[in-house]
N, C-alpha and C positions, 0 to 999 in steps of 0.2 A: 504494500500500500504506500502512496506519495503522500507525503507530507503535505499537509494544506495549510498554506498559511493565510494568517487573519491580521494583517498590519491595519495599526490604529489611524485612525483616519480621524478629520471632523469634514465638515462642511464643504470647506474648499475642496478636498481631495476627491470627493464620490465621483465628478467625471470620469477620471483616472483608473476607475474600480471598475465600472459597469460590467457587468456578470462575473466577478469576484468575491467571496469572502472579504471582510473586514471588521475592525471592532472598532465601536463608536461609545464615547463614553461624554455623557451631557447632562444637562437636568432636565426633567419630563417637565416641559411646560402647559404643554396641556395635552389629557386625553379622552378620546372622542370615540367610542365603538370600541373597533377593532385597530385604532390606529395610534399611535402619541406622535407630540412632535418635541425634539431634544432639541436643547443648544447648545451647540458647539462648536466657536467658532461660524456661527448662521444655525438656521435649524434646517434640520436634516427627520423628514418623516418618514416615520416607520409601523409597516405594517405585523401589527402583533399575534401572536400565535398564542393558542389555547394557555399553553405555561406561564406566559408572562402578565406577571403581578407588579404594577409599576404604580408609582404614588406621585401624583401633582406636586411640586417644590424638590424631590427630592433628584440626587443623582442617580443613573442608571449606565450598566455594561449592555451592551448590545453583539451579539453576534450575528451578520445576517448578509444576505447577497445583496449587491446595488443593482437596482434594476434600472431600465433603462430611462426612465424618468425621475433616477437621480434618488427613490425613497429606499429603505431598508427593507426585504423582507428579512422578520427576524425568525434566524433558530432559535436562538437564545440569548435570556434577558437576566438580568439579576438587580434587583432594587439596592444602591449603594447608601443610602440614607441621604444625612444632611453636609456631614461634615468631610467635603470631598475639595480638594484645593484644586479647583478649574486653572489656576495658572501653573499649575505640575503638572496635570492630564497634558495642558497647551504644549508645555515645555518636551515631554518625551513626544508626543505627536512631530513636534519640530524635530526632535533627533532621529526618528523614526525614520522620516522621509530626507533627514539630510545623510544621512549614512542606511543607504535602504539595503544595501548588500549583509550589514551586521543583522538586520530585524528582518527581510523579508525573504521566502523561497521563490528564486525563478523558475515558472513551468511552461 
């Protein structure tokens, strides 16, 4: 089996993904059905799967494919609570894709 990798992305990056794995890590600004929308770095919407239990204000992990209109669907969700420093998430996002050979699998 290959290794799949899920490089952290926000906002800006989802073009770059389009039918890719990635992880997105934001606060649930708001949610609506089946769907929330995170910020990070912009908001980035994400289509929710039966598991995920996400809370308005709080941060959230997202695992999910970019589809072609740039939303999330998500595998997998995990509710991070309150106290999550958005400018460290920012910070490794930025080293992520400045050194993407250390953090990402080419397939």
């Amino acid at each position: 089996m290959e290794p799949i990798s899920t490089p952290r992305v926000s906002c800006r990056h989802l073009d770059t993904f389009v039918g890719k794995n990635v992880l997105v890590v934001g606060q649930v600004i708001q949610l609506r059905g089946e769907t929330a929308l995170l910020e990070t770095d912009g908001q980035v919407t994400c289509l929710l799967n039966r598991e995920a239990h996400l809370t308005p204000g709080n941060y959230a992990q997202v695992i999910g494919k970019v589809n072609p209109d740039l939303s999330v669907k998500v595998l997998n969700s995990l509710d991070l609570g309150t106290n999550v420093d958005a400018n460290g998430v920012q910070s490794v996002i930025d080293v992520t894709h400045r050194y993407p050979d250390l953090f990402m699998f080419r397939g």
